[in-house]
C-alpha positions in Angstrom: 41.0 89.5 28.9 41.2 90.1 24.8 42.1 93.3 23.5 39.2 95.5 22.6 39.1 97.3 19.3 40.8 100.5 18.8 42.4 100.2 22.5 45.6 101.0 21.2 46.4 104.4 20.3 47.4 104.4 16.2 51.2 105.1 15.4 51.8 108.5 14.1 55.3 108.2 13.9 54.9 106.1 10.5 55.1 108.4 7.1 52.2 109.1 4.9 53.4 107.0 1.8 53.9 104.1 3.9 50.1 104.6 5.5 48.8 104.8 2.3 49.8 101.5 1.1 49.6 99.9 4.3 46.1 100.3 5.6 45.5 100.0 9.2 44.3 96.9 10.4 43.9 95.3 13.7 45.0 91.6 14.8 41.2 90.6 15.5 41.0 90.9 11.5 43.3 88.0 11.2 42.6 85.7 14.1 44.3 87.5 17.2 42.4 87.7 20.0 45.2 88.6 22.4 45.1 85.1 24.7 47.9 82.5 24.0 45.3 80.3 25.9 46.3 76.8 26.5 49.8 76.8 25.8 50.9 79.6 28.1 49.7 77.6 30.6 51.7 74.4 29.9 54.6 77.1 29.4 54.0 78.2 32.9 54.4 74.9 34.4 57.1 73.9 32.3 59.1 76.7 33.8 57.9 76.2 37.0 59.5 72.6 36.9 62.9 74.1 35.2 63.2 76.6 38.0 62.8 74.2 40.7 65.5 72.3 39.1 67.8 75.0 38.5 68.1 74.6 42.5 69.6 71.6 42.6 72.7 73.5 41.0 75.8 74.2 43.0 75.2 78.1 44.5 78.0 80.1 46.0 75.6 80.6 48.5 72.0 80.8 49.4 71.1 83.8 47.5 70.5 81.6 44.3 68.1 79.2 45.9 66.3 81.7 47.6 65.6 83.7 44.7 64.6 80.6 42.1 62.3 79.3 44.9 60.4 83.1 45.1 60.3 83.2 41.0 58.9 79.6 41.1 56.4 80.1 44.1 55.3 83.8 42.4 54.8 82.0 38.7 52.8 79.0 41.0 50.6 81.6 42.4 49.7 83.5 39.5 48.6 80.0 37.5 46.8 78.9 40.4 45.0 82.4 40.0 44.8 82.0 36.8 43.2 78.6 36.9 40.6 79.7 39.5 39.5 82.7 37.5 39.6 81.0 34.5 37.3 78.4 36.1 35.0 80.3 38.0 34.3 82.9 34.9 30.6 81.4 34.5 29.5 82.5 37.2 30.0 86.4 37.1 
């Protein structure tokens, strides 16, 4: 989902003399649409495979495994979600 225009509430901490020469802009005016689009993705799996090969380290005991085999299935699942949505957003 992109960011929407004016979704984020404007800084008030900054001072005036700074706001004056800085007008306010938003990342849409220079190309940001808030998706990282195919290279998060790749990122994802990347990790994915890292992780998975992070168990085949030595582990005082099986705590380690345990938890690098949660992270990995959790990251799994939410790019499989990803994928689906990404893929089935024609149709809504």
């Amino acid at each position: 989902m992109a960011l929407e225009h004016d979704s984020e509430q404007k800084d008030l901490s900054l001072p005036a003399d700074y706001q004056a020469h800085h007008p306010e802009e938003h990342p849409t005016d220079w190309g940001w649409h808030g998706e990282w689009g195919r290279a998060a993705r790749v990122a994802g799996w990347v990790v994915v495979v890292i992780l998975l090969l992070m168990i085949t380290a030595t582990h005082y005991n099986g705590q380690g495994t345990l938890f690098l085999g949660l992270f990995a299935a959790g990251l799994v699942v939410a790019l499989v979600w990803d994928r689906r949505r990404r893929k089935n957003a024609w149709r809504s």
